[in-house]
Structures are given as structure tokens and as C-alpha cells.
DRENFI-31686 format. One line per field, with one value per atom (N, C-alpha, C): residue number from 1; atom name; x, y, z. Coordinates in Angstrom, 2 decimals, always signed. Example, Ala and Ser with C-alpha at 12.3 -4.5 7.8 and 13.67 -1.06 7.14 Angstrom:
DRENFI-31686
seq: c(1;1;1;2;2;2) $
atom: c(N;CA;C;N;CA;C) $
c1: c(+13.19;+12.30;+13.20;+12.85;+13.67;+12.90) $
c2: c(-5.69;-4.50;-3.30;-2.25;-1.06;+0.03) $
c3: c(+7.80;+7.80;+7.80;+7.08;+7.14;+7.87) $
//
This chain:
DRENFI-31686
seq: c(1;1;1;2;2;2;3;3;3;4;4;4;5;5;5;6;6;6;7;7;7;8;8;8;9;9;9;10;10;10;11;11;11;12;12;12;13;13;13;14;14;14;15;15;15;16;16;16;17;17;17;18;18;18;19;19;19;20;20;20;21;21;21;22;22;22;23;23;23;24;24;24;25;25;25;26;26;26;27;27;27;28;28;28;29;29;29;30;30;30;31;31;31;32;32;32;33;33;33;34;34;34;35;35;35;36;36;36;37;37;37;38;38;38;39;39;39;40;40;40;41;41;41;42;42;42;43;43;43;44;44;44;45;45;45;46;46;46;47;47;47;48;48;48;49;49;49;50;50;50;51;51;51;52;52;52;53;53;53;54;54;54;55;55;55;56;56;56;57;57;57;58;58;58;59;59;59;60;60;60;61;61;61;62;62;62;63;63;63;64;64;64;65;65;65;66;66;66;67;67;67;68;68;68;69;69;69;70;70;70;71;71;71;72;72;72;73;73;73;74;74;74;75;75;75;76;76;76;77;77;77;78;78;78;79;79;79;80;80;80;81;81;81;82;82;82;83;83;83;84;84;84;85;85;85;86;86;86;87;87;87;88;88;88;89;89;89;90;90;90;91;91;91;92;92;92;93;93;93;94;94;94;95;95;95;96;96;96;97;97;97;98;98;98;99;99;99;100;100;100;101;101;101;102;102;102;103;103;103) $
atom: c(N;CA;C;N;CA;C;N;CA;C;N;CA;C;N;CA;C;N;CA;C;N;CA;C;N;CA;C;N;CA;C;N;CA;C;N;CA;C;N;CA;C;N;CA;C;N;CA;C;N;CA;C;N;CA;C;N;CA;C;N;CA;C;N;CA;C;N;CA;C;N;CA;C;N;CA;C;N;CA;C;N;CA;C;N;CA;C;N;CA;C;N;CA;C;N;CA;C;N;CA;C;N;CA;C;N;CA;C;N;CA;C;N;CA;C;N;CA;C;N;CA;C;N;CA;C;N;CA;C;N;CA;C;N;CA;C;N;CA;C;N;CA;C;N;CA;C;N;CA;C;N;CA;C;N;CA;C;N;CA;C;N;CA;C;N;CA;C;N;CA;C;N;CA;C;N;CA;C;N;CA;C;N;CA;C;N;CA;C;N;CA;C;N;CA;C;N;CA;C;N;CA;C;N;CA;C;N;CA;C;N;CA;C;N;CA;C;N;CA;C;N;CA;C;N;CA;C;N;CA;C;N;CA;C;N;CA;C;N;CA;C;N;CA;C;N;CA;C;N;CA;C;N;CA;C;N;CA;C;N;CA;C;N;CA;C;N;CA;C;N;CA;C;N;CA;C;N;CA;C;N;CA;C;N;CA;C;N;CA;C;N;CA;C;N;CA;C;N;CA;C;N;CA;C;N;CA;C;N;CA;C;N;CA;C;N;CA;C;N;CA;C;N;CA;C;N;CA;C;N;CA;C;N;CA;C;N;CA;C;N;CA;C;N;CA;C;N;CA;C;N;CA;C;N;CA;C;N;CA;C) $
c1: c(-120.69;-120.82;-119.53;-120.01;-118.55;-117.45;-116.66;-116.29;-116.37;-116.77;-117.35;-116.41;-114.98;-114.22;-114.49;-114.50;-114.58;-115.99;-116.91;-118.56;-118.46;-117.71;-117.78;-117.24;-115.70;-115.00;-116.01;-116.79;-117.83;-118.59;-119.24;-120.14;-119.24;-118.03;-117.02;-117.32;-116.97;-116.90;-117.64;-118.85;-120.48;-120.71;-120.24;-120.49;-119.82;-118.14;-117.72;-118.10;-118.08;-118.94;-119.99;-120.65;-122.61;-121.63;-121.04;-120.07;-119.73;-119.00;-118.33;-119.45;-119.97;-121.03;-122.35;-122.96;-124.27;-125.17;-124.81;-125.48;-126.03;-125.11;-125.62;-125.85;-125.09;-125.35;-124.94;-125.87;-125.95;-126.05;-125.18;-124.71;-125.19;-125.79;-126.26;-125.92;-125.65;-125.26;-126.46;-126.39;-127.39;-126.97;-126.10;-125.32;-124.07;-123.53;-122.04;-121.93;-121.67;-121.64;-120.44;-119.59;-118.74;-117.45;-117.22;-116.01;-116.64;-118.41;-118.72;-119.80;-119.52;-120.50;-121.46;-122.72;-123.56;-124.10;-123.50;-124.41;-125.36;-125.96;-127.30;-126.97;-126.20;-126.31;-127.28;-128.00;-128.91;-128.60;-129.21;-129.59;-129.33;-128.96;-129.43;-128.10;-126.68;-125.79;-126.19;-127.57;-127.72;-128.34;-128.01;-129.03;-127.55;-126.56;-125.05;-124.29;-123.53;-122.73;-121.50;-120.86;-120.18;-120.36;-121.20;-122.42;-121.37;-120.82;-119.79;-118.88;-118.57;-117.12;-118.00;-118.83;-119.38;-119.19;-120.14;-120.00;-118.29;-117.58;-116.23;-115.12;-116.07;-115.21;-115.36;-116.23;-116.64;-114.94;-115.09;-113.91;-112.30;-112.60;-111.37;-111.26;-112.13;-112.37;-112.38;-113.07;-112.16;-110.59;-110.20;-108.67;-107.97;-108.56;-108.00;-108.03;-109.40;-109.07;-109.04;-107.90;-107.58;-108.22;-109.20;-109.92;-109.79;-109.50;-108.56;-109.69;-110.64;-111.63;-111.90;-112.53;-113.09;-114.70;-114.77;-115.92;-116.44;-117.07;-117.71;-118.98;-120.16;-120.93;-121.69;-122.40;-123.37;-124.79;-125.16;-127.24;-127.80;-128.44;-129.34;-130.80;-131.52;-132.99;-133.19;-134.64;-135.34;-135.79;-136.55;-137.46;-136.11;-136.20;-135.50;-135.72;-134.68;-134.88;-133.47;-133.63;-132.18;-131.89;-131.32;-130.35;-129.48;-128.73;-127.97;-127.19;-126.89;-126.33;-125.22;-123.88;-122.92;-122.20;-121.57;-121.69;-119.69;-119.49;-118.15;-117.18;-116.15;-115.37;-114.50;-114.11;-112.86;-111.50;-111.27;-109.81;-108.44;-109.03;-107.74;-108.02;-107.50;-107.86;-106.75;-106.08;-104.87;-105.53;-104.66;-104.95;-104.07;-104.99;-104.29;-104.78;-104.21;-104.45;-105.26;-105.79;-106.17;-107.52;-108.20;-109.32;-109.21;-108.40;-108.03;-107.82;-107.30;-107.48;-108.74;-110.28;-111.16;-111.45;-110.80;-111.99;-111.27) $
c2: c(-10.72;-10.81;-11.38;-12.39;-12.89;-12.19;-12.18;-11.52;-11.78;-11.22;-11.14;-12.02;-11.60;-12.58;-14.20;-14.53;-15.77;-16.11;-15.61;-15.90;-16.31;-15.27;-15.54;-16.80;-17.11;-18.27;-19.46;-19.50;-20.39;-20.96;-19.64;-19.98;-20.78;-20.13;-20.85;-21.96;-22.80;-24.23;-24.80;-24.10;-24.96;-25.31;-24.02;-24.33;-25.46;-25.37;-26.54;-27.79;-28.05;-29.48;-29.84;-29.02;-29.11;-29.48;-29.21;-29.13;-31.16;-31.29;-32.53;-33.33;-33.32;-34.04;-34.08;-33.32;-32.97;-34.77;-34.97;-36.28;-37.01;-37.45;-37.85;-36.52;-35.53;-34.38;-33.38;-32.28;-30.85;-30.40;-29.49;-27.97;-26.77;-26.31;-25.25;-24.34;-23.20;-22.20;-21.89;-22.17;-21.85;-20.51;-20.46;-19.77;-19.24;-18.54;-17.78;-17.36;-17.59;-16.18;-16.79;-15.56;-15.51;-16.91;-17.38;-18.57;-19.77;-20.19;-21.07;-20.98;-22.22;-22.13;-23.34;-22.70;-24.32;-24.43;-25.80;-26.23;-27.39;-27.43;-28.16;-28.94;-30.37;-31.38;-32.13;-32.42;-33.11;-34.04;-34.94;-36.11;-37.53;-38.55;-39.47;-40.33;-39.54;-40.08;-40.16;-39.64;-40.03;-41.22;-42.18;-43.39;-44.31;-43.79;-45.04;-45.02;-45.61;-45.65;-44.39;-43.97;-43.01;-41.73;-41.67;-40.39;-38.91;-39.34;-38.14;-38.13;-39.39;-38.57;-37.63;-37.74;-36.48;-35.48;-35.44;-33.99;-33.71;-34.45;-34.17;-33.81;-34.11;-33.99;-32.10;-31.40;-29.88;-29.50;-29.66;-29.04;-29.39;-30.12;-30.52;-29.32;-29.20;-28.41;-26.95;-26.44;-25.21;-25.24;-26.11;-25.85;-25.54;-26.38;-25.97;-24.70;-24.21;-22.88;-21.42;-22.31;-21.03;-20.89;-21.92;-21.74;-22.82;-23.20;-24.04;-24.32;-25.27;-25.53;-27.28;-27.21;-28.76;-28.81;-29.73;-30.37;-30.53;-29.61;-29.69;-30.71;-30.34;-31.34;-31.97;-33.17;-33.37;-33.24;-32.39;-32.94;-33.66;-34.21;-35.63;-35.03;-35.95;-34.79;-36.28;-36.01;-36.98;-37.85;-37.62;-39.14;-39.60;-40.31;-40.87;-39.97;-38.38;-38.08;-38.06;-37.34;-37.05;-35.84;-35.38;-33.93;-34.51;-33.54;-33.21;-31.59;-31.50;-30.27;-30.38;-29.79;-29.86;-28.44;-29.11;-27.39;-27.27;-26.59;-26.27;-25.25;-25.26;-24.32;-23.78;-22.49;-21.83;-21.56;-22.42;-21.87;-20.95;-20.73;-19.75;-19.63;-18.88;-17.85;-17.60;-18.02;-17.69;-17.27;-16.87;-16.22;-17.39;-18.05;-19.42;-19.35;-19.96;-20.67;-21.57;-22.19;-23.30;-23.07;-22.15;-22.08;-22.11;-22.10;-22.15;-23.58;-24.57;-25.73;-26.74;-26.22;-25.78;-25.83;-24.89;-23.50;-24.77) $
c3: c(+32.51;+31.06;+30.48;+29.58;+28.83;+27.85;+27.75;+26.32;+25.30;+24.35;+23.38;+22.10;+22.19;+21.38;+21.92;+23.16;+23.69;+23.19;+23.33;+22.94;+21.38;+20.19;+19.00;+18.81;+19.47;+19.32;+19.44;+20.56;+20.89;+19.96;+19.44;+18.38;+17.10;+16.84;+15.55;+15.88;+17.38;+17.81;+17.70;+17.80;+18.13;+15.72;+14.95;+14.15;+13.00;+14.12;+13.60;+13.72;+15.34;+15.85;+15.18;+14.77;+13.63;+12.33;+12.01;+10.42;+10.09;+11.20;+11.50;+12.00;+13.04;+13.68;+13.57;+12.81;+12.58;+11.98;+11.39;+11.24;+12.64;+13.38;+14.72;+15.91;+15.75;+17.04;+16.76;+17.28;+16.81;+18.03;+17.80;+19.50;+19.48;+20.71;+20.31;+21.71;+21.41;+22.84;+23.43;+24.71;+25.84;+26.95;+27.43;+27.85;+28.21;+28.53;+28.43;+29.73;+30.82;+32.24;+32.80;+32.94;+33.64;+32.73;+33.41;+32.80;+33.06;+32.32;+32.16;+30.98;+30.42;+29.13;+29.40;+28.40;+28.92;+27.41;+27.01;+25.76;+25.61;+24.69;+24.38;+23.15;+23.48;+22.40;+22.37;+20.90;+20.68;+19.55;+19.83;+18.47;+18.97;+17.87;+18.15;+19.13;+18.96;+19.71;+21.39;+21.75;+23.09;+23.43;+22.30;+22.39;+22.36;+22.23;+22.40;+23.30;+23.76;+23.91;+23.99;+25.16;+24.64;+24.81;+25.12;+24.82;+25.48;+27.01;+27.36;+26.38;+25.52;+24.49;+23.70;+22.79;+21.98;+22.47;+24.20;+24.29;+24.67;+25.17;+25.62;+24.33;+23.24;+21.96;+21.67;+21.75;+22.23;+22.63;+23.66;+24.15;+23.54;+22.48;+22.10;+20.82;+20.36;+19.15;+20.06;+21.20;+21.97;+22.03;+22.58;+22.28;+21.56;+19.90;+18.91;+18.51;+19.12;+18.64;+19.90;+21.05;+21.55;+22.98;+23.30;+24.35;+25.65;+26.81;+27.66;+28.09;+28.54;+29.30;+30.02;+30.42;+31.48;+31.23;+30.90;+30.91;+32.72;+33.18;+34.08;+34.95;+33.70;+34.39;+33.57;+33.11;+32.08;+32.71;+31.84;+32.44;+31.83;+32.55;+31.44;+31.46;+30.73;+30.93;+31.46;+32.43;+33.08;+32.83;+31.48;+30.39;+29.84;+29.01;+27.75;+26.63;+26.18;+25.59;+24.28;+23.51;+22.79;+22.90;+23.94;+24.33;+26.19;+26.11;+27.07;+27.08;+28.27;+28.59;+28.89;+28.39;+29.04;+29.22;+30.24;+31.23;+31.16;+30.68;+30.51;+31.44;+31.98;+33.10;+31.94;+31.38;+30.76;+31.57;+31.73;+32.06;+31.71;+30.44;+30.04;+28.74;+27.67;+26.11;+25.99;+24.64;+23.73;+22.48;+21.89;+20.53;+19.72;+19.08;+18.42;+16.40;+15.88;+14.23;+13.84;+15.24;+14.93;+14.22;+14.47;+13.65;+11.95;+11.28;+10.60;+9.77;+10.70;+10.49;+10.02;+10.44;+9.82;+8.75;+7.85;+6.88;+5.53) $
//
């Protein structure tokens, strides 16, 4: 089971990324276990170019607020759809401001 401060932080991230990015891609938490997260970006940025920076942009917005991680793995779905999964490794949790930067 994850911890629960790390899970909330998550959700902060996922609601910032929707905040900033929502026009082309929206994040959504799939799972938490252990020191890996798996999220569910959708929309139309899976039709460009680029497509790993979006989701690689996730983890930039963890850092800011406190959370050390790697972009692990991307899933693609099989048809031609608009989502992906990206599967995240935590490497380490500070107690940071950056959320703040934000609000």
C-alpha cells in the first residue's frame, strides 16, 4: 500500500497537469502500489508528435512538488486510440514548496 501523503501529492499533480493541459490532455490515477504509479493520459495530444514529452512532462510537475520519479514505461493501446498509460518508478519524497508555485 502506498502512502497516503505520496497518493494525495499525486492526485495535486494529476490536478495540476488537467489545470495546465486539459485542452489537449487530461490525467487520471489508475494506480499507486508500492513505488510505482500508473496513469491514464488521454486526448487529442496522442495524435502528435511528441506524445512521450506530455506524458514525461507528469513527472516534472512531481518534482516540483516533492516527488523524485522515472518515467518507466509507456502503454499504447492497440487500435489507434487517444489514451496512453504511463507507468512511473518513485524514487524518493521530500517535503518541498513547490506546490505552492501552483495555487
Amino acid at each position: 500500500m502506498a502512502n497516503e501523503n505520496i497518493v494525495n501529492i499525486i492526485r495535486k499533480g494529476i490536478d495540476i497537469y488537467n489545470r495546465y493541459r486539459g485542452r489537449e490532455a487530461h490525467s487520471s490515477l489508475i494506480d499507486v502500489e508500492q513505488d510505482l504509479v500508473k496513469i491514464k493520459f488521454e486526448g487529442h495530444f496522442c495524435r502528435t508528435c511528441g506524445v512521450y514529452d506530455w506524458i514525461e512532462d507528469f513527472r516534472y510537475i512531481l518534482e516540483d512538488l516533492g516527488i523524485e520519479a522515472d518515467l518507466e514505461e509507456v502503454i499504447e493501446p492497440r487500435e489507434d486510440e487517444d489514451w496512453r498509460i504511463g507507468i512511473f518508478r518513485i524514487r524518493g519524497f521530500r517535503i518541498t514548496e513547490g506546490v505552492n508555485r501552483y495555487e
